[in-house]
GUTIFI-942694 format. One line per field, with one value per residue (C-alpha): residue number from 1; residue in one letter; chain; x, y, z. Coordinates in steps of 0.5 Angstrom, whole numbers. Each point is the difference from the previous one (the first is absolute). Example, Ala and Ser with C-alpha at 12.3 -4.5 7.8 and 13.67 -1.06 7.14 Angstrom:
2
seq: 1 2
type: A S
mol: A A
xx: 25 2
yy: -9 7
zz: 16 -2
END
This chain:
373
seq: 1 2 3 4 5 6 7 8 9 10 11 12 13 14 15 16 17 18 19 20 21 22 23 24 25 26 27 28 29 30 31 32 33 34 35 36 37 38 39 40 41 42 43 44 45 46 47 48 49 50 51 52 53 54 55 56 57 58 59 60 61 62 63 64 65 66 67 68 69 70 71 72 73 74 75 76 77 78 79 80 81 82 83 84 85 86 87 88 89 90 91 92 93 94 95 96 97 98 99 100 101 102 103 104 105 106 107 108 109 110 111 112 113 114 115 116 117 118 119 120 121 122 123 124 125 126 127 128 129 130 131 132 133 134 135 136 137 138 139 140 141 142 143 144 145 146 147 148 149 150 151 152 153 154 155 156 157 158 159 160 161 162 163 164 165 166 167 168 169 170 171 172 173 174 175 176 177 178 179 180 181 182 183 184 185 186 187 188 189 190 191 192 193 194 195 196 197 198 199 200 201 202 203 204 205 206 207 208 209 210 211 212 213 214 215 216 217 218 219 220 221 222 223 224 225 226 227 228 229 230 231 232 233 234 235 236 237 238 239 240 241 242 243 244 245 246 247 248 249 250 251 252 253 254 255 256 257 258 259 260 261 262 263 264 265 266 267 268 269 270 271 272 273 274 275 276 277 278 279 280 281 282 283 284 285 286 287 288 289 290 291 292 293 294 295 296 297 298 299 300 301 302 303 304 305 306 307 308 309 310 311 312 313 314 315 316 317 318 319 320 321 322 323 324 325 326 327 328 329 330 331 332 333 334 335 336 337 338 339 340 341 342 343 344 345 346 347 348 349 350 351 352 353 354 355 356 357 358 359 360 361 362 363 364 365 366 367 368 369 370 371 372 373
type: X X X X X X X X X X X X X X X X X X X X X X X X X X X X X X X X X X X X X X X X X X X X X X X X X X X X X X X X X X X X X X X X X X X X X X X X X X X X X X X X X X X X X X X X X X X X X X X X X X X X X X X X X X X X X X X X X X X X X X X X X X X X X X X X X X X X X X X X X X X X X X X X X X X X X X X X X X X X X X X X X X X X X X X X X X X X X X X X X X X X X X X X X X X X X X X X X X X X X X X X X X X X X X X X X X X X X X X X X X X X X X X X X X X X X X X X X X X X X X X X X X X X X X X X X X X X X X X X X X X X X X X X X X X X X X X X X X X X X X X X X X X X X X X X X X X X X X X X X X X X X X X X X X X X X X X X X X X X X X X X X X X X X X X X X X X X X X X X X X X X X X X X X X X X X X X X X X X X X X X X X X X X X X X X X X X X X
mol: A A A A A A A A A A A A A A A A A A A A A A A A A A A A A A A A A A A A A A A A A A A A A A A A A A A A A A A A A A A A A A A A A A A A A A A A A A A A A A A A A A A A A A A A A A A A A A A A A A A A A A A A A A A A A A A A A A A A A A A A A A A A A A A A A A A A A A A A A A A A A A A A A A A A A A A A A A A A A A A A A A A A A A A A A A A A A A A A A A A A A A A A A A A A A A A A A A A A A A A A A A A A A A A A A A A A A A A A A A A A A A A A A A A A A A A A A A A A A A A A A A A A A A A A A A A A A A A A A A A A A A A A A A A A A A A A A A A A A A A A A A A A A A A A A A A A A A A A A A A A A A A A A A A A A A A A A A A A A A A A A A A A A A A A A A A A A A A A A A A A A A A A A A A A A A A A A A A A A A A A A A A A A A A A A A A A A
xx: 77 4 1 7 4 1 8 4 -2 4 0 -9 1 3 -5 -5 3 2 -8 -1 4 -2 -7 1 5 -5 -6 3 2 -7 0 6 -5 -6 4 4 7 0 -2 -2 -3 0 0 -1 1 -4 -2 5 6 1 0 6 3 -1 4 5 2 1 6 7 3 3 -6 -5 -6 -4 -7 -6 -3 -2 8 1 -1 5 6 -2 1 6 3 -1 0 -8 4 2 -7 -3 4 -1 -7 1 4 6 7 1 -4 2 0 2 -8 -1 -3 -6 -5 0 8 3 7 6 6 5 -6 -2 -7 0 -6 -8 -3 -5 -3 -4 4 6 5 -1 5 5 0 1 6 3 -1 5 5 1 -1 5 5 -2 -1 -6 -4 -7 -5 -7 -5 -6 -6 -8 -5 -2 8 -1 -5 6 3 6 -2 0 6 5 -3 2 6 2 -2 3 7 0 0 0 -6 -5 -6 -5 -8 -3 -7 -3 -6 -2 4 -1 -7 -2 0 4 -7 -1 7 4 -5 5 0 4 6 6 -2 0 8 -2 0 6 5 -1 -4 -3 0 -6 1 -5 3 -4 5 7 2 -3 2 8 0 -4 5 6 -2 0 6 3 -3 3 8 0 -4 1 -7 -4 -7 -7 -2 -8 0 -8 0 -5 2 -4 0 -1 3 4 -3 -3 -5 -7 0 -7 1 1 -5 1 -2 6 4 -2 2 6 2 -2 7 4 7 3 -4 -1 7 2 -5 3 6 -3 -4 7 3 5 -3 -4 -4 5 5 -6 -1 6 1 -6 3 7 -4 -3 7 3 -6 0 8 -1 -5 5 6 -5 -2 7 4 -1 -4 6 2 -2 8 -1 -7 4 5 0 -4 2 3 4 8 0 -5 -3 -5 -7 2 -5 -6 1 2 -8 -2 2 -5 -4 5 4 6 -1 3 7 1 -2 5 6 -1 0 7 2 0 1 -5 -4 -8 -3 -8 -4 -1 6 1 -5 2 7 -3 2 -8 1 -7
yy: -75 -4 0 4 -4 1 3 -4 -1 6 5 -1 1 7 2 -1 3 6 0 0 5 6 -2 1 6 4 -2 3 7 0 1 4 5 -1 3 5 -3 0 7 1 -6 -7 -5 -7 -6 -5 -5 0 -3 -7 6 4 -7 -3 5 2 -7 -1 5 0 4 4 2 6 1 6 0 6 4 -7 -3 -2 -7 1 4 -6 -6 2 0 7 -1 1 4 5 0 2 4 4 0 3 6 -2 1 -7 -2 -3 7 4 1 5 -5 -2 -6 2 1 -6 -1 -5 1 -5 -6 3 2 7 3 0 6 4 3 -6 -3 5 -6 -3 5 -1 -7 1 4 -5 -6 5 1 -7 -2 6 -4 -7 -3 -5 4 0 5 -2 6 -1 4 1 -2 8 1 -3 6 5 3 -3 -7 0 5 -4 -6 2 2 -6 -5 5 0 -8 2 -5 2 -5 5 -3 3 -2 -1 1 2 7 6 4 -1 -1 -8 -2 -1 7 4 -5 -1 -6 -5 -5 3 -5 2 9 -1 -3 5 3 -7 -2 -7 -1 -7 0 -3 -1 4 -3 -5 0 -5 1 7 -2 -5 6 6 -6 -2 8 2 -6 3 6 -2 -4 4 7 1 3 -4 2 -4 1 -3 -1 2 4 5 -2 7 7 3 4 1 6 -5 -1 -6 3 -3 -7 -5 -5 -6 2 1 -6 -5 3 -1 -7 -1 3 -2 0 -5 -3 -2 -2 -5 -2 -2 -4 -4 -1 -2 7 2 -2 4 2 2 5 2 2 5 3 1 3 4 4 -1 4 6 1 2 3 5 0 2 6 4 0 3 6 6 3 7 6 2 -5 2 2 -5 -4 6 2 6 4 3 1 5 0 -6 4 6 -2 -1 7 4 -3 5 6 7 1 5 -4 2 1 -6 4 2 -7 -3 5 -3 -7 3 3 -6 -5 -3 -6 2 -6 2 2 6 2 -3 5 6 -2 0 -7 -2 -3 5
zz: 50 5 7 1 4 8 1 5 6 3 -5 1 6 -1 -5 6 5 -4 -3 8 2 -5 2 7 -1 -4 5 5 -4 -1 8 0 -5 5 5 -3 0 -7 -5 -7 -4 1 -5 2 -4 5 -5 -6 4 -4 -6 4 2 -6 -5 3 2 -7 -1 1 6 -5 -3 1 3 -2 5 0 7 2 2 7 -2 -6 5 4 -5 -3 8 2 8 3 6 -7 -3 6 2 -6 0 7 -3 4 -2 0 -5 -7 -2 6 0 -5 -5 3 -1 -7 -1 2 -3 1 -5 3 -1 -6 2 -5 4 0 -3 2 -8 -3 -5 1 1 -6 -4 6 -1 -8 2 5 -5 -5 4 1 -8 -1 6 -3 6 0 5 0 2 3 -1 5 -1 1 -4 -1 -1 -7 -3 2 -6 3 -2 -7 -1 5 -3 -7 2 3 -6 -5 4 3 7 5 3 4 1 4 1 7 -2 7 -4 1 -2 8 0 -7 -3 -5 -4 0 -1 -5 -8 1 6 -2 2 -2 -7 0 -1 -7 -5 3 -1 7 1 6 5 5 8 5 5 6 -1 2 -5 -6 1 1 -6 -5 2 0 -7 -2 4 -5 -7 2 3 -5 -7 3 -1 4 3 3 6 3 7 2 7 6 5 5 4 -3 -5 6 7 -2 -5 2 -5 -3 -7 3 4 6 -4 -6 6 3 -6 -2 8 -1 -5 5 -1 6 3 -7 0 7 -1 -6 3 6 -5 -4 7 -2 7 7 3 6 -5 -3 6 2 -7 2 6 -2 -5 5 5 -5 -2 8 0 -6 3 7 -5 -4 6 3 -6 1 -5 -5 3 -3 -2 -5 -4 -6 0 -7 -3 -8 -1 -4 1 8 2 7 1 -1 -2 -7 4 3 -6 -2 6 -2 2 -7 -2 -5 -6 -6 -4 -2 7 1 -6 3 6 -2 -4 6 5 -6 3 -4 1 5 0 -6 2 2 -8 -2 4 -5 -6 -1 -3 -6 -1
END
């Protein structure tokens, strides 16, 4: 196998200072976490930067990228500002989705960042769909599905990949195998542990990268983001990584030992690749330092900007709900909490004939008789 080749000195530069940046960016969401500032969960992607950084750096700026609940660094990547990110890790309204998605929710439209998911493996149909919009538009966009290594025995995995050969979609589906499905190891949830190979019988093939390192998972996932523009066919790419941290903050790490995690660390891709560049005379010391520097510059004004924007305000709790017809926001759930005395269902269907009202909950369907039993 040979070494990829280095970019140009200014776009190695970028990788590096954007692989810094996520780092810096998700230690210091796990001190927010540690503090209160930030609620819910908390996934963090400590350790698989060069995969992050690597990937999306081989797509097109029209192209779309499709993350799981770990997605800080993807909105990142793909030029979402931290100040926004944090933001909405803090559940401020000025957060990249006015602070309603959360950790596990980022999302960023006009960057084509379609969102981090948080149901395992349920991005992979949305990307299927996003790719066939864009077969049914005949642009030559492609999709790049990123997912977990525990993602890849969900239902959804087989169905969407069928799918996607059978319909040409231009999909790239990435598998980020950072060896353990929460706290289960690879070895121990998959029957199969070459990853790149479990799309085979669907009519996907697969690549594999180290995606430890930050240009050999560029030149894999260009090579398949190639296969699919040009052939639109879809591609499955297993990137062999490490989180360095818990599966989330509240993860006591008990399936894993010191020494596992000391080896993996040793392969770091930060400092893997800074050093690279100074030997190849890319970068000097000063100028690493400085990267550093301006990384955390940029997380400190990040967190400044997130505890200044304020919290979204009560009148707006209902805002960009779904509802039928122009009922009064909430009256749904109200109706659920009526005094045990109920209708009878043809008194609930005259009402509903009455009022011409299109039953919202499944016991107001059943008081109307709408129960298909």
């Amino acid at each position: 196998m040979t070494t990829p080749r280095l970019p140009e000195p200014q776009i190695a530069r970028e990788w590096l200072a954007t692989m810094t940046l996520i780092r810096r960016f998700e230690e210091r969401a796990g001190e927010m976490y540690a503090r209160a500032k930030i609620g819910g969960f908390l996934h963090l992607s400590i350790g698989e930067e060069a995969t992050i950084v690597g990937s999306a750096r081989a797509l097109r700026s029209e192209d779309y990228l499709i993350s799981t609940y770990r997605s800080h660094g993807h909105a990142l990547v793909r030029g979402t500002p931290p100040e926004n990110v944090m933001a909405e890790l803090f559940g401020r309204v000025d957060g990249c989705c006015r602070g309603r998605g959360g950790s596990m929710h980022m999302f960023d439209l006009a960057r084509r960042f379609m969102g981090g998911y948080g149901i395992v493996g349920g991005n992979l149909p949305i990307a299927a769909g996003i790719a066939l919009a864009s077969d049914q538009l005949g642009t030559d966009e492609v999709t790049l599905c990123v997912f977990g290594d525990g993602a890849s025995n969900q239902g959804t995995f087989g169905e969407t990949l069928n799918l996607a050969a059978l319909w040409r979609l231009p999909v790239v589906f990435m598998v980020t195998n950072n060896q353990f499905g929460m706290g289960t190891a690879l070895r121990r949830h998959s029957a199969v542990t070459d990853l790149q190979r479990k799309g085979e019988s669907l009519g996907v093939p697969g690549m594999r990268c180290d995606g430890m390192d930050v240009t050999d998972t560029h030149a894999v996932v260009c090579e398949a983001v190639r296969r699919v523009r040009e052939d639109r066919r879809p591609v499955l790419v297993e990137a062999v990584t490490y989180r360095f941290r818990g599966h989330s903050m509240a993860d006591p790490e008990q399936y894993r030992t010191k020494e596992e995690v000391a080896e993996w660390r040793a392969r770091d891709p930060i400092p893997a690749f800074g050093e690279l560049l100074v030997r190849e005379g890319l970068l000097d010391e000063d100028q690493r330092e400085l990267i550093d520097a301006r990384a955390v510059q940029s997380v400190d004004a990040a967190v400044a900007f997130a505890e200044s924007s304020p919290l979204p305000g009560a009148e707006s709790l209902y805002d960009d709900v779904y509802v039928l017809g122009d009922e009064v926001r909430g009256s749904y759930s109200v109706r659920t909490t009526r005094a045990p005395s109920q209708p009878s269902p043809s008194e609930g269907a005259d009402l509903a004939q009455s009022t011409g009202e299109i039953p919202q909950q499944i016991t107001t369907a059943l008081q109307a008789g709408e129960d298909a039993a």
